[in-house]
C-alpha positions as CSV (number, residue, x, y, z in Angstrom):
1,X,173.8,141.8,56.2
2,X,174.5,142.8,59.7
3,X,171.9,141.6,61.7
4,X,170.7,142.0,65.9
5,X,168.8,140.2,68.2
6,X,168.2,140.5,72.2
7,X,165.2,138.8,74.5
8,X,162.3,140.4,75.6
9,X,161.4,141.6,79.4
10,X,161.1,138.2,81.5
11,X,156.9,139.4,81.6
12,X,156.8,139.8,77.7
13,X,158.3,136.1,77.3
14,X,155.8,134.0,77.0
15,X,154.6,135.9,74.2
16,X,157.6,137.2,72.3
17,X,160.2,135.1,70.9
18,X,162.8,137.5,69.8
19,X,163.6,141.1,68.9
20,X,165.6,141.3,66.2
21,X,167.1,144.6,63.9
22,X,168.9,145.0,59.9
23,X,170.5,148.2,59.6
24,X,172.2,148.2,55.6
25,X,172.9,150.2,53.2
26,X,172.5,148.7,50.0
27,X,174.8,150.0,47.4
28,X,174.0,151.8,44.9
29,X,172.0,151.0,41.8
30,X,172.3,147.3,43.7
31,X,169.3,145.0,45.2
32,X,168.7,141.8,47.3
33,X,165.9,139.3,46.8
34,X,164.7,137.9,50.0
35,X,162.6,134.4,49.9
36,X,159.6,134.7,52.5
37,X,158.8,131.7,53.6
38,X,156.1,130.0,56.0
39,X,157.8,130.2,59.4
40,X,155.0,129.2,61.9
41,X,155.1,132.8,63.5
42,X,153.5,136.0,63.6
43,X,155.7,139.6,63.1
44,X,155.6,142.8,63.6
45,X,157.9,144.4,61.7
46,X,158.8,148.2,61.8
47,X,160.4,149.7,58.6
48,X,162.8,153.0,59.8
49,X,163.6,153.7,56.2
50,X,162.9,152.5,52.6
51,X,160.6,149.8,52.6
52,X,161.0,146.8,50.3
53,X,158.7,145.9,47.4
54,X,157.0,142.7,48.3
55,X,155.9,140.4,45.0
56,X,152.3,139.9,46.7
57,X,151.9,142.1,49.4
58,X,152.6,145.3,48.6
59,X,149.2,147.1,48.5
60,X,150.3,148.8,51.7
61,X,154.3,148.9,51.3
62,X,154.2,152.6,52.4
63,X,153.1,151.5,55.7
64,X,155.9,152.5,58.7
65,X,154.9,149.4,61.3
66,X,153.1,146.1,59.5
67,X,151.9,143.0,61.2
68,X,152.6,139.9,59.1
69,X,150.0,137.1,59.7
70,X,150.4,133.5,59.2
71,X,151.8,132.4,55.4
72,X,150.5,129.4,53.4
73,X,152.9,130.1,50.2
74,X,156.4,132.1,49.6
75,X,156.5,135.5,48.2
76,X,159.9,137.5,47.7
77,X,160.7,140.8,49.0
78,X,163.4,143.0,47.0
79,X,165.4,145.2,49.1
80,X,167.1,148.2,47.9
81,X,168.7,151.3,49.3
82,X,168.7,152.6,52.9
83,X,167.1,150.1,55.1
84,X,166.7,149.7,59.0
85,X,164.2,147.6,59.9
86,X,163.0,146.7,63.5
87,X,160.9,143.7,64.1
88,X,158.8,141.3,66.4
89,X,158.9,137.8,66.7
90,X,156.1,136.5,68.0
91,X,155.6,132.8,69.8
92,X,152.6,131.2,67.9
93,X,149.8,132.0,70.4
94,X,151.5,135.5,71.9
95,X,150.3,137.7,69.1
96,X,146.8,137.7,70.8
97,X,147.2,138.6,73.3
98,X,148.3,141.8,72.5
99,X,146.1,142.5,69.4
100,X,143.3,140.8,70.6
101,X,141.8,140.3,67.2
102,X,141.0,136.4,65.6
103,X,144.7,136.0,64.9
104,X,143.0,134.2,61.5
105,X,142.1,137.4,60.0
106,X,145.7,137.9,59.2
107,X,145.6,134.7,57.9
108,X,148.5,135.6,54.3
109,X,148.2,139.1,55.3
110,X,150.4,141.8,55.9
111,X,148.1,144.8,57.5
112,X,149.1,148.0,59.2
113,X,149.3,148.1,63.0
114,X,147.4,151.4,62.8
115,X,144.5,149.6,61.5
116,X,144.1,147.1,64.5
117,X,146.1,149.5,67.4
118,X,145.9,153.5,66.9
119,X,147.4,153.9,70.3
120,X,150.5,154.8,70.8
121,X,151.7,154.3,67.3
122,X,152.8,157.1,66.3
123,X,154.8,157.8,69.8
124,X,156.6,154.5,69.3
125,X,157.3,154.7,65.2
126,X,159.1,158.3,66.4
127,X,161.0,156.8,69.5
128,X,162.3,154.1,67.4
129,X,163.1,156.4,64.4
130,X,165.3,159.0,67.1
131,X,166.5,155.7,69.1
132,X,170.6,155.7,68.4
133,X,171.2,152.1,69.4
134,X,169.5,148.7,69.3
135,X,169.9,148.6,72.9
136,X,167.4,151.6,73.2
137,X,165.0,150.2,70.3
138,X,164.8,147.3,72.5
139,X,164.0,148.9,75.6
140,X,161.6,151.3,73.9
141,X,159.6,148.1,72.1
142,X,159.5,146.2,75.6
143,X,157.5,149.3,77.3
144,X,155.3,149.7,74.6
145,X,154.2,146.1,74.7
146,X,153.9,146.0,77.8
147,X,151.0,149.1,77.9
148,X,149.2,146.9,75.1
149,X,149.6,143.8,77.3
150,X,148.4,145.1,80.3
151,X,145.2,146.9,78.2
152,X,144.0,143.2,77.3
153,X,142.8,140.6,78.8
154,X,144.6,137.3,78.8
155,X,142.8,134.7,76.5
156,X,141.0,131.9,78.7
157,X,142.5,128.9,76.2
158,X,146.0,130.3,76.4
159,X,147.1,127.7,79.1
160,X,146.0,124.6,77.0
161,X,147.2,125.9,74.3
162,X,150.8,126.7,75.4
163,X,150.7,123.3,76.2
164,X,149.5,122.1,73.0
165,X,152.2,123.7,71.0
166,X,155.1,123.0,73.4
167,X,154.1,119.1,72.7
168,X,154.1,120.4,68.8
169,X,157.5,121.3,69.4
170,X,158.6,118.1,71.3
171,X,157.4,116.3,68.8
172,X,159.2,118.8,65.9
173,X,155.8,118.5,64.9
174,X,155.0,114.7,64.4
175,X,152.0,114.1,66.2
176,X,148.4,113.8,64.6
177,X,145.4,116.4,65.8
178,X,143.4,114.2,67.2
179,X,145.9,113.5,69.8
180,X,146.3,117.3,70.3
181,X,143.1,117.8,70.8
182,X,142.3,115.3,73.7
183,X,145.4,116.0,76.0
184,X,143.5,119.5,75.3
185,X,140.2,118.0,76.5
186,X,138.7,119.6,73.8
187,X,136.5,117.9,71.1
188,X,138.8,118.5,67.6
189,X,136.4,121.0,66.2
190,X,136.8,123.2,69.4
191,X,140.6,122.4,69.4
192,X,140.6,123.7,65.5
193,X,138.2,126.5,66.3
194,X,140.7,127.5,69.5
195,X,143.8,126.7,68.1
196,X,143.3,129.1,64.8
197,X,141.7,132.3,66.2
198,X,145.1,132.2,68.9
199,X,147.7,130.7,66.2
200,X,145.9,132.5,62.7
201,X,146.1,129.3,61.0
202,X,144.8,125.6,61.3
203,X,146.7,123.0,62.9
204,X,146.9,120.9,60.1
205,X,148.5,123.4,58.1
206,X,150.4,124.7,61.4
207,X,152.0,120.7,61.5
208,X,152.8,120.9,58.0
209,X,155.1,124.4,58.5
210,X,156.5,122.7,61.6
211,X,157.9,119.9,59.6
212,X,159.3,121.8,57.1
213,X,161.2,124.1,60.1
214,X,162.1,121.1,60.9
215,X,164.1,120.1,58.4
216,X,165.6,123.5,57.5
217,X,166.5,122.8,61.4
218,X,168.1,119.1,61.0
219,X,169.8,120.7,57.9
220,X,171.1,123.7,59.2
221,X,172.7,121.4,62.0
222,X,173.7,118.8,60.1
223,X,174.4,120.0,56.2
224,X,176.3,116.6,55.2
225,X,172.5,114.5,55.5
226,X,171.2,113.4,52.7
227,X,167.0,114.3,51.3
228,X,166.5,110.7,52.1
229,X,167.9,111.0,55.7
230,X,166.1,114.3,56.1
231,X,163.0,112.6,54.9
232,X,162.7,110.3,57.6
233,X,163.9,111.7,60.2
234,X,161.2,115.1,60.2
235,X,158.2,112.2,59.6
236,X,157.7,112.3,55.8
237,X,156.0,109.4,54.5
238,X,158.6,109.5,52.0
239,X,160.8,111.8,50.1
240,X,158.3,112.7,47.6
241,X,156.3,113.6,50.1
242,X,158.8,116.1,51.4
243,X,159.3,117.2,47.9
244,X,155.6,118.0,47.8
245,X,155.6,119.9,50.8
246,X,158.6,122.2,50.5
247,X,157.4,123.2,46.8
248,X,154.3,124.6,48.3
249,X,155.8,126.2,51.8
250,X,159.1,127.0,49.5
251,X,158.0,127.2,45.9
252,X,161.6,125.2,45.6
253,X,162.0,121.9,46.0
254,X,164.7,120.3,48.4
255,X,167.2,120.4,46.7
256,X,167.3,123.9,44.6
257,X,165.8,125.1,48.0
258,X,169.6,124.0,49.8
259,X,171.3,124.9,47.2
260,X,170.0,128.4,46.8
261,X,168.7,129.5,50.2
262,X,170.2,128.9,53.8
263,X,169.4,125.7,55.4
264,X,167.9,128.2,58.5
265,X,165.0,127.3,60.7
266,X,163.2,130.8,62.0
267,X,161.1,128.4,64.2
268,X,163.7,125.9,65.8
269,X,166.5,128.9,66.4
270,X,169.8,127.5,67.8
């Protein structure tokens, strides 16, 4: 599938990771089954034509624009005819900002953006549906974030927590809470309180996703090491432990999961 991506605005980039775009037709009578998977990060994700039927979260699939909260399991999304799809990839603490909602309400929910942000919706659902490029999709998704930035107020906690999760991602996720939470100079039950109303999920189980990006990361960069390489080197006690953990982020284990999904890390993006 043909895919796009581009950089926000140089303001918008401590928030947003990434813009990025499928336009496909499927063929006829055809489908594709797309594994979901826990990626660490919050979306926004703008559906320009048919939208895809979601094993678990369809309940509001006829929804345009859908803000995709923090995952604890898979699901699979089936894809079939015309599909354009726009969508936002938020860093882990820059959906706040612009929502500014407990980002652990969305906590495995997918919820319309109407529901949290009436304004401007339907302005920018049209200006992305008559946009004829990517280029222009892009430009027109930078102004409207912008106007919902500049509505809010910037979360006092951002600062230490930027810094929390860029030593999170040093680390590739191997480093215990505790630690976390006093280069935050917070007590651990603030830093857990803090850390899921910004991230929408709890640091524990924010580590655990890390690890397994992680390894789809070491993988993707390296396809010739070995479970018991991988193992070790993203901080698994062992391999079963790895096991353990990619059968409840993946619903695979290591091995099917390589063997029937790409080794790609939406988190650790090359």
């Amino acid at each position: 599938m043909p895919f796009n991506f581009a950089q926000p605005t140089q303001a918008l980039a401590p928030f947003v990771k990434q813009y990025w775009a499928l336009d496909n037709v499927m063929p006829q009578g055809q489908s594709h089954t797309q594994r979901i998977i826990p990626t660490g990060l919050i979306e926004l994700t703008i559906y320009l034509g048919d939208t895809p039927v979601s094993s678990d979260r369809d309940s509001i699939s006829s929804e345009a624009s859908l803000l995709n909260g923090q995952q604890s399991t898979p699901y699979d999304l089936v894809v079939a005819g015309s599909v354009s799809v726009f969508s936002i990839t938020f860093h882990p603490q820059g959906a706040q900002v612009f929502f500014n909602i407990p980002m652990e309400e969305l906590y495995d929910q997918t919820i319309s953006l109407r529901s949290i942000q009436k304004d401007f919706v339907d302005q920018v659902e049209s200006e992305l549906y008559d946009a004829v490029s990517f280029s222009e999709r892009v430009d027109i998704m930078n102004h409207f974030l912008w106007r919902l930035l500049k509505k809010n107020d910037e979360p006092s906690d951002l600062p230490r927590l930027v810094n929390s999760l860029t030593h999170i991602d040093q680390s590739m996720g191997m480093v215990d809470i505790a630690t976390l939470a006093k280069n935050a100079c917070l007590s651990r039950k603030q830093y857990e309180r803090i850390f899921k109303s910004n991230v929408g999920v709890s640091p524990k189980r924010f580590l655990r996703i890390i690890r397994l990006q992680h390894a789809l990361f070491k993988k993707q960069v390296n396809p010739k090491m070995s479970l018991t390489e991988l193992a070790y080197d993203c901080g698994y006690y062992d391999q079963s432990h790895m096991i353990n953990d990619f059968k409840l982020l993946t619903g695979m284990s290591p091995r099917q999961y390589f063997s029937d999904c790409d080794a790609y890390s939406d988190y650790f993006l090359l």
